[in-house]
C-alpha positions as CSV (number, residue, x, y, z in Angstrom):
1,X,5.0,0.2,-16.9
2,X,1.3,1.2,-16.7
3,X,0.6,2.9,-12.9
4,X,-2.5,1.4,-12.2
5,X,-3.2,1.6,-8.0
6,X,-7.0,-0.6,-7.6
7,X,-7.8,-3.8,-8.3
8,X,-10.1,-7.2,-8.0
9,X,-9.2,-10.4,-7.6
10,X,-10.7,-13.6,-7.0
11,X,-8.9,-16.3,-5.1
12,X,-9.5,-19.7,-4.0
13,X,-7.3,-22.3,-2.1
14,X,-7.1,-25.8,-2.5
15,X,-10.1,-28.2,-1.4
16,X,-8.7,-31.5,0.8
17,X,-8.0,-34.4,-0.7
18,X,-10.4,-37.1,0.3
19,X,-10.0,-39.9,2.9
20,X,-9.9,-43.6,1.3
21,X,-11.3,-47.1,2.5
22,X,-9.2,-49.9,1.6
23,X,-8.1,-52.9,3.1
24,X,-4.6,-54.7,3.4
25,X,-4.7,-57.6,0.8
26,X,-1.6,-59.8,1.6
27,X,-1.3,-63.4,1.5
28,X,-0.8,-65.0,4.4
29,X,-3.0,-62.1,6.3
30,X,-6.2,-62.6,6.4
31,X,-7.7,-59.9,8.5
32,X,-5.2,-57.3,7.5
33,X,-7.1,-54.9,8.8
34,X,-7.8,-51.2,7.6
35,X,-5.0,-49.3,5.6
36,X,-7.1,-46.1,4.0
37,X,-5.2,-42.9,4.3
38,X,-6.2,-39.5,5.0
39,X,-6.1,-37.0,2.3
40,X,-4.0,-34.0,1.2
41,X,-4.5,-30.3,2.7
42,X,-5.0,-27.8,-0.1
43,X,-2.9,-25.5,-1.2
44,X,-2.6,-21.9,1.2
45,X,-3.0,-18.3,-1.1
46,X,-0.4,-16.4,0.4
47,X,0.9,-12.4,-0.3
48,X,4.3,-10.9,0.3
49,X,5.3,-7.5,-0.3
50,X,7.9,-7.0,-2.7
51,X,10.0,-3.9,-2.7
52,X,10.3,-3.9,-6.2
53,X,6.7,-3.7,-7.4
54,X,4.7,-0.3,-7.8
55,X,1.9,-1.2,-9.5
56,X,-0.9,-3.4,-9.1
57,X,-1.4,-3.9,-13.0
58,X,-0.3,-7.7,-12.6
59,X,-3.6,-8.1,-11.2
60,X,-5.7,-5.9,-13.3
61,X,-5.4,-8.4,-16.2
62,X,-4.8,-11.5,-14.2
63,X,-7.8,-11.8,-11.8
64,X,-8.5,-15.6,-11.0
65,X,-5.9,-17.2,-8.9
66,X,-6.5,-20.8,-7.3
67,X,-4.7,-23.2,-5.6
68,X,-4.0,-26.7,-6.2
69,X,-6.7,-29.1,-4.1
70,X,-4.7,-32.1,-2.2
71,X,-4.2,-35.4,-2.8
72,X,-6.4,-38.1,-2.0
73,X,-5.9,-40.8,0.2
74,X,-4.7,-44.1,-0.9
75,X,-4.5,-47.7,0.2
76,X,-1.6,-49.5,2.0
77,X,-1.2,-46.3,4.6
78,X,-0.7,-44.0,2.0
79,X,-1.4,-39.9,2.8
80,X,-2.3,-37.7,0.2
81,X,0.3,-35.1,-0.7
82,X,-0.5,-31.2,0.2
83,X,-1.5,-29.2,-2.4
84,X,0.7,-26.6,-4.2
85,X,0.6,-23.4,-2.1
86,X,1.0,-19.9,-4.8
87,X,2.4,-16.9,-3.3
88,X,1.1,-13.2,-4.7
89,X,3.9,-10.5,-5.2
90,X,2.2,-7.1,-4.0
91,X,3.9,-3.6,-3.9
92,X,4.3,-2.6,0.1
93,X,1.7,0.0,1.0
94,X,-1.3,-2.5,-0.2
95,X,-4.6,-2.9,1.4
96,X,-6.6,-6.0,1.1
97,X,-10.2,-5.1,1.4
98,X,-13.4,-8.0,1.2
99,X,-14.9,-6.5,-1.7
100,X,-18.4,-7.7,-0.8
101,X,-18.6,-6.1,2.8
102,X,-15.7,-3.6,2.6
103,X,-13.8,-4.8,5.8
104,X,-10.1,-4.6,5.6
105,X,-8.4,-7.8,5.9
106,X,-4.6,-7.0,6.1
107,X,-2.1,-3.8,4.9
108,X,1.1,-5.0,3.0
109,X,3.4,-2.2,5.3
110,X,6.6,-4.2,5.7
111,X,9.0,-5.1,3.1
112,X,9.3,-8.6,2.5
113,X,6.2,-9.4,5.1
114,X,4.2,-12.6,4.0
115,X,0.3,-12.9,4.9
116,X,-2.2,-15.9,4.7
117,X,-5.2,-14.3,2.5
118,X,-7.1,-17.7,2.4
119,X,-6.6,-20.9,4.1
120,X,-6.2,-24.7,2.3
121,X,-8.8,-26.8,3.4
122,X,-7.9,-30.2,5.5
123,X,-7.7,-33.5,4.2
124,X,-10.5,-36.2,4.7
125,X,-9.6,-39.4,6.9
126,X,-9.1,-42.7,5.6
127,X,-10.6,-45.3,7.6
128,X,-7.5,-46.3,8.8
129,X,-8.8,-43.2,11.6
130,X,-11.1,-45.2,12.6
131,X,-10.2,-48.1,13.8
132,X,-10.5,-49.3,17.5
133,X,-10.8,-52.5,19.3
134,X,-14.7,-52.5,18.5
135,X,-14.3,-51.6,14.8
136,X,-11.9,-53.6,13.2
137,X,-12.7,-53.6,9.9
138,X,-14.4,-49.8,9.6
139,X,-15.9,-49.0,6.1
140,X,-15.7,-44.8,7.2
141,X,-14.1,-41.9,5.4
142,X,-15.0,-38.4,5.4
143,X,-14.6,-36.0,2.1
144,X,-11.5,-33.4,2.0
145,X,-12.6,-29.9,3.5
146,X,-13.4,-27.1,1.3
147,X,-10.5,-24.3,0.9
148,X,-11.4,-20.5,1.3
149,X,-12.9,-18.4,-1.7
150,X,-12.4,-14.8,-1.5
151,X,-13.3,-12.3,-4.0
152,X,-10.7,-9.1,-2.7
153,X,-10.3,-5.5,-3.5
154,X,-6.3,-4.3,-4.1
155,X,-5.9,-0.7,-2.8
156,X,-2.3,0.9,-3.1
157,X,-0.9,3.8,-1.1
158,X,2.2,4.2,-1.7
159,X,4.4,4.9,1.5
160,X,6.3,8.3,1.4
161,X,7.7,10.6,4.4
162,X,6.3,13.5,2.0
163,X,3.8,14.3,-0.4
164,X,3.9,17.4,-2.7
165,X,0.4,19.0,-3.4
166,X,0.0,21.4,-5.9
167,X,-1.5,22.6,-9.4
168,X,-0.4,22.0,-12.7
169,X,2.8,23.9,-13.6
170,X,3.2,24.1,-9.7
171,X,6.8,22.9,-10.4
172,X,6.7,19.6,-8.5
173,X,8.2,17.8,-10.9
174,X,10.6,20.3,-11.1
175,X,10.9,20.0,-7.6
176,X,11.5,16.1,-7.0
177,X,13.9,16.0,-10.0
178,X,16.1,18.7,-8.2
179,X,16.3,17.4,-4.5
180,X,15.9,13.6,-5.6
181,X,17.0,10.6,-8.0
182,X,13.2,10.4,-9.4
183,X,13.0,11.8,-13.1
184,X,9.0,12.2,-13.9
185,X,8.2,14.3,-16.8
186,X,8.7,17.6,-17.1
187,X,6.6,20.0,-19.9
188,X,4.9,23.5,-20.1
189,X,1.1,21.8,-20.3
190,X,-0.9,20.9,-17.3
191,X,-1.3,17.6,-16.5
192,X,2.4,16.0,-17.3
193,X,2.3,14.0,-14.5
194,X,-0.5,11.5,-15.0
195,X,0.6,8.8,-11.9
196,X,2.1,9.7,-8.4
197,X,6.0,9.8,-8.6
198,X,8.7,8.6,-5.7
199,X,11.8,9.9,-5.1
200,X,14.3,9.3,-2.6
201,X,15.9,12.2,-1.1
202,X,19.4,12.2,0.5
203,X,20.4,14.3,3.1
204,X,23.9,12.8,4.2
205,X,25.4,9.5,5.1
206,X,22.3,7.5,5.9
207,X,20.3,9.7,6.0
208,X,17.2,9.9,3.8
209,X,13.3,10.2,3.4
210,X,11.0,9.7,0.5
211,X,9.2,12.3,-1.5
212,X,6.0,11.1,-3.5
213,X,4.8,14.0,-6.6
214,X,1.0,13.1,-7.5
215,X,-1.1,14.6,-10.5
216,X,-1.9,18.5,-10.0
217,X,-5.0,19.1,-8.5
218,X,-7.3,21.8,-9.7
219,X,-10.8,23.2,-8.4
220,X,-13.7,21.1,-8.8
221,X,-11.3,17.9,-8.5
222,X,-14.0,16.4,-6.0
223,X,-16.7,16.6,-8.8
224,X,-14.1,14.9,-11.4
225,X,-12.6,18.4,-12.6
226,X,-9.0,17.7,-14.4
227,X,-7.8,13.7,-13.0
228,X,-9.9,14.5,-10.0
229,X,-8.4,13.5,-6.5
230,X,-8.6,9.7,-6.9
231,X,-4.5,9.9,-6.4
232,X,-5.3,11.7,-2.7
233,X,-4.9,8.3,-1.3
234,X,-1.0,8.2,-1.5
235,X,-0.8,11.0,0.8
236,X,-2.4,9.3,3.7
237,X,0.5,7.7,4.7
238,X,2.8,11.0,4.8
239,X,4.4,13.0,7.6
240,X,4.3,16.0,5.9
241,X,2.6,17.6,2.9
242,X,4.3,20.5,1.2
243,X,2.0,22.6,-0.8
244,X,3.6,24.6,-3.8
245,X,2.8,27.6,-5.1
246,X,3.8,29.1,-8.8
247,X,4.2,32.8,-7.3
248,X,4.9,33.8,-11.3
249,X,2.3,32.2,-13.1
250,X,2.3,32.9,-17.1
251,X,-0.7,34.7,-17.1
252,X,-0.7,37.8,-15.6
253,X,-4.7,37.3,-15.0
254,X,-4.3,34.4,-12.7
255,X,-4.3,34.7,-9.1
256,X,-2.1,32.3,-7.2
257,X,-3.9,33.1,-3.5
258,X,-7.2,31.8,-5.4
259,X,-5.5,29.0,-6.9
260,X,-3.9,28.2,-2.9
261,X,-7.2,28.2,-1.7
262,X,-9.0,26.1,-4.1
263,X,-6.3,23.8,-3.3
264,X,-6.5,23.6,0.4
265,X,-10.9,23.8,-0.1
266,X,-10.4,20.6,-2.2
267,X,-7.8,18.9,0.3
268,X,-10.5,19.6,2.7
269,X,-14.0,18.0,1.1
270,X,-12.0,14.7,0.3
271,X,-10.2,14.0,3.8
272,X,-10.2,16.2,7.0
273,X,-7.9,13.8,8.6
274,X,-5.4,14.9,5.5
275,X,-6.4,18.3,5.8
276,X,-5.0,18.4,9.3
277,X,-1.5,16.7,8.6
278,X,1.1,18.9,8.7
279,X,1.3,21.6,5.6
280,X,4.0,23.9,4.5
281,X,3.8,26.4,2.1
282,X,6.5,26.6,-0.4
283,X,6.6,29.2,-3.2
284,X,8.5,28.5,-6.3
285,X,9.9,29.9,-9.2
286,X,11.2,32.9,-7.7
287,X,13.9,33.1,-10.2
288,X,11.3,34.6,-12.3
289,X,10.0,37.3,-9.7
290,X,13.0,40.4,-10.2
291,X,15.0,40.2,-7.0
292,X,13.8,43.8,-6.2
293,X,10.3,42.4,-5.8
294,X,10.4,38.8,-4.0
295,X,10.1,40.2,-0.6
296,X,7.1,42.4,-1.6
297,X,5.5,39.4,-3.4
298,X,6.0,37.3,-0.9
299,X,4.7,39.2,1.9
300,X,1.3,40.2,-0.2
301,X,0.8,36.6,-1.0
302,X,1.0,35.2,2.8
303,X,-0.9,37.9,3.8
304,X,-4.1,37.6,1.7
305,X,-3.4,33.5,2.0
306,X,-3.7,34.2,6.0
307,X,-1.0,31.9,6.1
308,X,0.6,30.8,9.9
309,X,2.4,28.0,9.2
310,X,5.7,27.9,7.5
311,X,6.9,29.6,4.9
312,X,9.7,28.4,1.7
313,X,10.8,30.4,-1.1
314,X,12.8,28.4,-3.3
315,X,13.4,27.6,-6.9
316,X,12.8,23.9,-8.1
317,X,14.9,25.1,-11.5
318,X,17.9,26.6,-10.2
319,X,17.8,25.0,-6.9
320,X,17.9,28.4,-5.3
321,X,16.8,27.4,-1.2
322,X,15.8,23.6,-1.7
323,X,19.2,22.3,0.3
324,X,17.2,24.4,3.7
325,X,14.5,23.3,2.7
326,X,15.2,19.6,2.8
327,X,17.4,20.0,5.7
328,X,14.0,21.4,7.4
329,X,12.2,18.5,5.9
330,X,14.4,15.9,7.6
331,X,14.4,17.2,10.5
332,X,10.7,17.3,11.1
333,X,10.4,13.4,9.4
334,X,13.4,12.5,12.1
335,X,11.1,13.9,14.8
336,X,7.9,12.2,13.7
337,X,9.7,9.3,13.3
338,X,11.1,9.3,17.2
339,X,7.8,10.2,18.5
340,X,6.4,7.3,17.0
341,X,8.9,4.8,18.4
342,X,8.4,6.2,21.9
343,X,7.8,3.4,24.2
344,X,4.3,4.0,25.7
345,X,4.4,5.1,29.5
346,X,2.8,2.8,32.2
347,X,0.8,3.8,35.2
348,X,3.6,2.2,38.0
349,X,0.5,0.4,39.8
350,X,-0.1,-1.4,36.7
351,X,3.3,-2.4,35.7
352,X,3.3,-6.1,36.8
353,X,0.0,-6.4,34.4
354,X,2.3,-4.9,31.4
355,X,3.5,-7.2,28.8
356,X,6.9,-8.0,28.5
């Protein structure tokens, strides 16, 4: 299935049905008085998140979607039945923007969570509404409200504990096929992976996090260099970002300090609120660096990097240090995750005000 993560849509619910005027006809009655009912709501536009969706390329080729309008309002106290309500299937981790003024409207974060993205209008009364001991025989309606007309922008970011940042050939395929159940493609030529990957990783017996592999980035990304960083988004939503290095690259004249750095000057001009998540370095494919010279490699590289943070020597092919490394991962994703669901504290003098 074609990965395709923006879209527009046009939506429109259902107009209400009108009110009618009509009057009871019945022999024997002969100031039946007013039986006109009111009309139909339209139909509601609703979105739920689906679990099973990662794409939004049902919308890119499907863009009008419209409710039905209600009934109208017939004679002998008859209502107008509601208009058909339609329900959009979007992939969890989808923003819903106003594409005219750029406001978000809702985020799709929960699985299964259903959202109201435009409104029916209400029915028109009949003049069966307005009747009273003054009006007997009122000749009043009023015309079905109009629903709500959108024109929205579909933004997905996918939700991951983890994002893996890198350039081509890092190994991060290599990487997420190793520790996880995902199987991207894997080839010697930059640029295999063409849309962000997700993997689940498990650690033990319920226990588990979610690993998301995007297209290498190279220098110059942010003037449209290689796929350019338009697949950045889907690491907004991470814990964690682990940036891997190929410490033996092929060619003998390239540098993998000056590749790092591009990487982390790139990360920087797009987003400094992603620049500042948490980063580890990771260096792979030591299982082509002789053992005699890993720790001498090693060292050189964090030195000239100017690296603090931590530091992972693994390889994604043989699996030589990923089980630490995920172990390490988990841990820090469990303690994010805690700190988050810390209930927040309340000044004691205040604590009658606090909701319940």
């Amino acid at each position: 299935m074609k990965f395709v993560d923006e879209a527009f849509i046009d939506i429109a619910a259902g107009d209400g049905g009108n009110g009618c005027v009509s009057f009871r006809h019945e022999k024997y009655k002969e100031f039946g008085g007013p039986n006109g009912g009111d009309g139909g709501r339209g139909g509601h536009v609703f979105a739920v998140a689906d679990p099973n969706l990662n794409t939004l390329v049902d919308f890119r080729y499907s863009r009008r979607h419209e409710a039905k309008r209600g009934e109208h309002g017939m004679g002998s106290d008859m209502f107008g039945a509601a208009g058909a309500d339609i329900t959009l299937k979007m992939p969890v981790g989808t923003i819903i923007t106003d594409a005219e003024t750029g406001e978000v409207l809702y985020e799709l974060l929960t699985p299964g969570e259903v959202i109201t993205i435009a409104k029916g209008g209400d029915g028109g009364f009949g003049n069966l509404r307005f009747k009273s001991a003054i009006n007997r025989a009122p000749r009043q309606k009023t015309p079905g409200w109009p629903g709500e007309k959108k024109n929205l922008k579909l933004e997905l970011k996918v939700l991951a504990d983890v994002g893996l940042l890198g350039m081509p050939n890092a190994g991060k395929s290599t990487f997420i096929t190793a520790v996880s159940n995902a199987r991207p493609k894997i080839a010697d030529y930059p640029f295999t992976t063409l849309h962000p990957n997700l993997g689940v990783v498990r650690v033990g017996p319920e226990q588990s996090f979610v690993v998301a592999d995007i297209p290498g980035l190279i220098e110059g990304a942010s003037e449209g260099a290689g796929l350019g960083h338009q697949f950045l988004r889907h690491l907004q939503r991470t814990r964690l970002l682990l940036h891997i290095v190929d410490l033996a690259p092929f060619d003998d004249a390239v540098d993998p300090v000056a590749q790092a750095k591009a990487i982390v000057n790139e990360l920087k001009k797009y987003d400094q609120q992603l620049y500042n998540k948490p980063r580890w370095l990771v260096l792979n494919k030591l299982d082509m660096v002789p053992d005699e010279e890993r720790e001498a490699r090693v060292k050189d590289f964090v030195k000239r990097f100017k690296w603090k943070g931590p530091v992972f020597e693994i390889s994604a092919l043989t699996r030589e240090g990923c089980e630490s490394l995920i172990h390490a991962i988990f841990r820090h994703v469990q303690s994010e995750q805690r700190t988050e669901n810390e209930p927040v504290e309340v000044d004691p003098r205040f604590a009658g005000d606090a909701p319940a």
